[in-house]
C-alpha positions as CSV (number, residue, x, y, z in Angstrom):
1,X,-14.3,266.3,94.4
2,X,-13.4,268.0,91.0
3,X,-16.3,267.9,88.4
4,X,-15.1,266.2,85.0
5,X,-16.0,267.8,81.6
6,X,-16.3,265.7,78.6
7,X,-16.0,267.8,75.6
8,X,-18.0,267.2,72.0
9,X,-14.5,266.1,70.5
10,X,-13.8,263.6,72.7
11,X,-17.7,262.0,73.2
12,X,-17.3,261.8,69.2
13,X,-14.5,260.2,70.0
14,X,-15.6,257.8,72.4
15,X,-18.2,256.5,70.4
16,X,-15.8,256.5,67.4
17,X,-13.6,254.1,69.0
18,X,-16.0,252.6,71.5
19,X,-14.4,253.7,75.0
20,X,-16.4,254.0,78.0
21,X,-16.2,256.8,80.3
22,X,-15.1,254.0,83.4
23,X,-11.8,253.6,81.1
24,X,-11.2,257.4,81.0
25,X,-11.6,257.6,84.5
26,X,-9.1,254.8,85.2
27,X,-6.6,256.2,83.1
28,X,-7.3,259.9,84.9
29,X,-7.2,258.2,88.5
30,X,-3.7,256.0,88.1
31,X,-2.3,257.1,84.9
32,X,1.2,255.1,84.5
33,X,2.8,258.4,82.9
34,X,1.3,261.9,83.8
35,X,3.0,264.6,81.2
36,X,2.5,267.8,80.1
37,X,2.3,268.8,76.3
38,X,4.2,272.1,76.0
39,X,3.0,272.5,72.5
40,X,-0.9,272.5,73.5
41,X,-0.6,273.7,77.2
42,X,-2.0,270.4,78.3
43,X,-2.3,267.5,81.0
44,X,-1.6,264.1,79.2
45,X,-2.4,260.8,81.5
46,X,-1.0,257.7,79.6
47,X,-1.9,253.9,80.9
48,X,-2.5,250.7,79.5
49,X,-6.0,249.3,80.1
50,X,-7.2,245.8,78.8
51,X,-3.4,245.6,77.0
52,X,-3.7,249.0,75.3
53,X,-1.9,251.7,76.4
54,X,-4.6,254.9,75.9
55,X,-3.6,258.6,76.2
56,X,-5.8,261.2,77.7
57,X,-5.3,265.1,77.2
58,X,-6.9,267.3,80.0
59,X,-6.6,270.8,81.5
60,X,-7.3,270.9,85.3
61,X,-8.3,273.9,87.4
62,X,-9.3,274.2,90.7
63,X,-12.8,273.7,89.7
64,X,-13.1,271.4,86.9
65,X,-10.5,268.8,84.4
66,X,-12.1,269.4,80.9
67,X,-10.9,266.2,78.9
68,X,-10.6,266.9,75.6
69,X,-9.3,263.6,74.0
70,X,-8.5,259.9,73.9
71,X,-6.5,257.3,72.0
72,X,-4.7,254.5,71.6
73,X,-0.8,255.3,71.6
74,X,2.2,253.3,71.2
75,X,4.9,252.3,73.2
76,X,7.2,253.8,70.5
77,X,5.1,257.1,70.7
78,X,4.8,257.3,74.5
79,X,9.1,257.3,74.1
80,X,8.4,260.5,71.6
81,X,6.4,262.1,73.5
82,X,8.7,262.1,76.8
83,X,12.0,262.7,74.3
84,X,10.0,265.5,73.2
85,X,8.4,266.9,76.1
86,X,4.8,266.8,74.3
C-alpha cells in the first residue's frame, strides 16, 4: 500500500474549508476524472462528494502520493481544465 503525504498547504487547507481526510481519500480512491496538469507537472483527481465536485492535486511515486491541495471546482471549470489540458 502506498503511504499518503499531506502537505502544510493543504492541512491549512483542510481546516480552512473544513474537509476531512475520509473525503480526500474518496476522491483519491474513485476520482470521476483523473487528469494531469501540464502546467504544474501534477496528478488532479476530480469527484463530486455530498453534491460538490472537489479537485485534488497530487504527485505519485512508487513510494509515496504527496497531496498538495483541495477545492471545490466547478462544472464550468472542470470543462476548462480538460479543454486546456491543466
Amino acid at each position: 500500500m502506498i503511504k499518503i503525504e499531506y502537505t502544510n498547504h493543504l492541512l491549512n487547507r483542510i481546516k480552512l474549508r473544513k474537509i476531512s481526510k475520509k473525503i480526500i481519500n474518496k476522491i483519491l480512491k474513485s476520482p470521476n476524472f483523473l487528469l494531469f496538469d501540464t502546467l504544474n507537472q501534477t496528478k488532479i483527481a476530480i469527484k463530486q462528494v455530498n453534491n460538490i465536485n472537489y479537485m485534488v492535486a497530487y504527485v505519485k511515486d512508487n513510494k509515496k502520493l504527496k497531496v498538495i491541495t483541495i477545492h471545490p471546482i466547478k462544472k464550468s471549470q472542470i470543462e476548462n481544465r480538460l479543454k486546456r489540458k491543466r
